[in-house]
C-alpha positions in Angstrom: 95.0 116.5 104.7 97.5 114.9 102.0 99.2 116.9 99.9 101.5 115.8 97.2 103.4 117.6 94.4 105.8 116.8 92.1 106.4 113.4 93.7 109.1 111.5 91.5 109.6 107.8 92.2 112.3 105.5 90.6 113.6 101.8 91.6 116.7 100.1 90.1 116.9 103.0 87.6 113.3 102.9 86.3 111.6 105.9 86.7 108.2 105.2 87.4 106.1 108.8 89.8 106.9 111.1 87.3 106.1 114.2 88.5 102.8 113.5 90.6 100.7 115.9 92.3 97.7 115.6 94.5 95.3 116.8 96.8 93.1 115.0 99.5 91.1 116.8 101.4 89.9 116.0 105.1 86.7 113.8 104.9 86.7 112.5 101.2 87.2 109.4 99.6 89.4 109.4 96.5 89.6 106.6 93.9 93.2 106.4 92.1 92.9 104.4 89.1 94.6 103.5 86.2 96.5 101.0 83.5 98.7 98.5 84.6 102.3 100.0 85.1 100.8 103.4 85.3 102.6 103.1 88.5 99.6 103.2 90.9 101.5 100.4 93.6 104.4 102.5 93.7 102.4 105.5 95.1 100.8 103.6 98.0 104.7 102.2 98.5 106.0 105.3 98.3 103.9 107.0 101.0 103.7 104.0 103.3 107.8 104.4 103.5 108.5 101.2 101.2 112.6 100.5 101.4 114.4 100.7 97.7 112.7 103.7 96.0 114.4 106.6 95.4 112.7 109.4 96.2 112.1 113.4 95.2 109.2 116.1 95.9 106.7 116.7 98.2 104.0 114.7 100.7 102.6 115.7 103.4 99.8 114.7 105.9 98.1 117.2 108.0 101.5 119.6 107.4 104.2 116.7 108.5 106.2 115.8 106.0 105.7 111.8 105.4 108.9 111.0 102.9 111.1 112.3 105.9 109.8 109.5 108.3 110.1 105.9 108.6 107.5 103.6 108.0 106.4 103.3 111.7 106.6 106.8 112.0 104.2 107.9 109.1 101.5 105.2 110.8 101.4 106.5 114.4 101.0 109.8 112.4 98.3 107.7 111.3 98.8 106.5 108.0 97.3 102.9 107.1 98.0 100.8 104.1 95.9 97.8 102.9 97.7 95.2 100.9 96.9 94.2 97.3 98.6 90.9 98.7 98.2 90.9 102.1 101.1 88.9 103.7 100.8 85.6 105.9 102.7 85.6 109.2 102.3 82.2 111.0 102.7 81.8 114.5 101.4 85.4 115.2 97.9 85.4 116.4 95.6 88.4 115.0 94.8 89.5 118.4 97.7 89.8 119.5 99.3 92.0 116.3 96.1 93.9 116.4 96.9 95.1 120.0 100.1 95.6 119.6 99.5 97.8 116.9 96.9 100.1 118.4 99.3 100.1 121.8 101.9 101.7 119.7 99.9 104.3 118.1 98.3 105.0 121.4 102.0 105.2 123.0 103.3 107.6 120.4 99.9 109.9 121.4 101.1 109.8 125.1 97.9 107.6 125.7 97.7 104.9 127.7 97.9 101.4 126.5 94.7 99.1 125.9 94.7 96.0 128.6 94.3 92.6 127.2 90.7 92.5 128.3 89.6 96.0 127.8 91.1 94.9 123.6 88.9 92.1 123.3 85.8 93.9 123.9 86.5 96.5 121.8 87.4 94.3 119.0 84.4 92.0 119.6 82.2 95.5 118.6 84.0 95.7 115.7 83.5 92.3 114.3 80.2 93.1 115.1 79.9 95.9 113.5 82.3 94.4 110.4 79.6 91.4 110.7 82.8 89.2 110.9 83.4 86.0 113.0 85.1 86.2 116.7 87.5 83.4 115.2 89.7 85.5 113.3 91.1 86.7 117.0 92.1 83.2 117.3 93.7 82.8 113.8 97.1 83.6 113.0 97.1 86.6 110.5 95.8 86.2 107.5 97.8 82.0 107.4 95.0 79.9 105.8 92.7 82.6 105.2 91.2 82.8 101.6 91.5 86.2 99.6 88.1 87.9 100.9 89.3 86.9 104.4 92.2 88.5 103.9 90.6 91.8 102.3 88.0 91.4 104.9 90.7 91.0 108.0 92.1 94.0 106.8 89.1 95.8 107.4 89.2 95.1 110.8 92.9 96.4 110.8 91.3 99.7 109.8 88.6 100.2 112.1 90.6 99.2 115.0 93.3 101.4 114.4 91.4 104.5 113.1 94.1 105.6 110.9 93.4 109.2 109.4 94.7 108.2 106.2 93.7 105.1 104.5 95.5 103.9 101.3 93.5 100.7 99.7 95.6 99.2 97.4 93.4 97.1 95.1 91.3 95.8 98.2 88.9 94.7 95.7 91.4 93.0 93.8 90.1 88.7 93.3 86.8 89.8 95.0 83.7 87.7 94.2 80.6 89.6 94.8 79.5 88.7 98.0 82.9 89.5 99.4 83.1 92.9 97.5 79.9 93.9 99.2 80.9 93.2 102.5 84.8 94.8 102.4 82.5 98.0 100.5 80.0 98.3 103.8 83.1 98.4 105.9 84.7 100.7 103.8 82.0 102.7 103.6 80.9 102.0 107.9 84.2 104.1 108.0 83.6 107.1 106.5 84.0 110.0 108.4 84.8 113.9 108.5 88.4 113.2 110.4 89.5 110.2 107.7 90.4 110.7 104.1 90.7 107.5 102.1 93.0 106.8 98.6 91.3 103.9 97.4 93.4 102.3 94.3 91.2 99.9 91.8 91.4 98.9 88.4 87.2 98.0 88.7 84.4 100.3 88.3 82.3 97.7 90.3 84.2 99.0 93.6 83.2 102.4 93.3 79.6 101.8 92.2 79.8 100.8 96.0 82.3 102.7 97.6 80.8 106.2 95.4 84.4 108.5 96.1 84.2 112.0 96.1 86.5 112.1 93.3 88.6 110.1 90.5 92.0 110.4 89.2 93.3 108.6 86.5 97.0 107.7 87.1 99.0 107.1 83.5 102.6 107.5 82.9 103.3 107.7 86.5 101.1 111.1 87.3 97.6 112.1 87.4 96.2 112.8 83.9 92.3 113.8 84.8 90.0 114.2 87.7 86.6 114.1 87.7 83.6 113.1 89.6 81.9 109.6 90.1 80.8 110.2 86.5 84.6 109.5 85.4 84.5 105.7 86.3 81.4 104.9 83.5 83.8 107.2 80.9 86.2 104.8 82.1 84.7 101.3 81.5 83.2 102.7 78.5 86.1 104.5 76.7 88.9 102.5 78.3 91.9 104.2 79.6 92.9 105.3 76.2 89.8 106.9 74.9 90.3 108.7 78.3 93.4 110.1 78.1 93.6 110.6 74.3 91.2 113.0 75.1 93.3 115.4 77.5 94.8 118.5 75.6 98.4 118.8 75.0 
């Protein structure tokens, strides 16, 4: 499903995607994770279609080529990003920017668009499903909400929208417990063999949760080892360094 190689990323001069490859298959859940700077942001950036990188190599989802589309583009291709800070916008009601979301997808499809009534039940089984509150229709998105709302609302965005590729960009990131646990089961509610999912965390708690079907360890701005689950106790026992002092020259 995504397919990246030799990805290069650089911004004001810095070069920080250094020759990055990686595969993705339909159906799995990968975790991405990593030291800080090791330039794990600037990959979910990149392939959302971020403005001010500049840019060289390859990805591609199911064979289109994302880095040649805008940012619109690449998410009615169906390419979803959750925040590590999830941005306020005041005045605009979550029901109404969830709609109008999905409407555009469907319109890109040459699908009909979802009437205002038709919506609202559909997104009433999700919060269901979500176990969320019918509230955050009413609520502006994400203004006043704390940081597990936030995580949590974001959730929603991607089980309404039923992107095929879902980049998590520190979800769990500020977390307590409780929250974790619920932004996991929905994470995990949305498994499935036509969704792949990048989730990017610095914890080992997340995945003990969210088990992915494979770990990469991003340092220096590419991936320097893969493994299984197994990789994330190597990790919180050995430390990024133990880890990657390991890896032969």
């Amino acid at each position: 499903m995504l397919r990246i190689r030799d990805l290069h990323a650089s911004i004001d001069g810095k070069e920080i995607l250094t020759g990055l490859d990686l595969d993705l298959p339909a159906g799995e859940v990968h975790a991405v994770m990593g030291p800080n700077g090791a330039g794990k942001s600037t990959l979910s950036n990149v392939l959302a279609g971020r403005d001010g990188y500049e840019v060289r190599g390859t990805a591609t989802l199911d064979g289109t080529d994302l880095l040649a589309l805008e940012a619109e583009d690449r998410a009615t291709a169906g390419l979803f990003l959750a925040f590590q800070y999830p941005m306020e916008l005041p005045g605009v009601g979550n029901a109404y920017f969830l709609r109008t979301s999905l409407n555009a997808i469907r319109r890109a499809h040459g699908l009909d668009e979802v009437s205002a009534t038709d919506f609202l039940s559909v997104a009433r089984e999700h919060l269901t499903a979500l176990d969320m509150d019918p509230a955050f229709l009413s609520r502006s998105v994400n203004e006043g909400f704390s940081g597990g709302e936030k995580k949590r609302n974001e959730i929603l965005q991607m089980s309404m929208l039923q992107p095929r590729l879902a980049i998590l960009d520190e979800t769990d990131s500020g977390l307590d417990i409780d929250a974790l646990r619920i932004v996991a089961r929905g994470i995990e509610r949305l498994r499935g063999p036509d969704r792949s999912m990048l989730v990017i965390t610095h914890y080992p708690r997340l995945l003990e949760l969210v088990r992915p079907d494979r770990i990469h360890v991003l340092d220096g701005g590419r991936i320097v080892r893969s493994g299984g689950p197994e990789l994330a106790n190597e990790l919180e026992a050995d430390g990024y360094v133990g880890v990657t002092d390991r890896i032969p020259a």
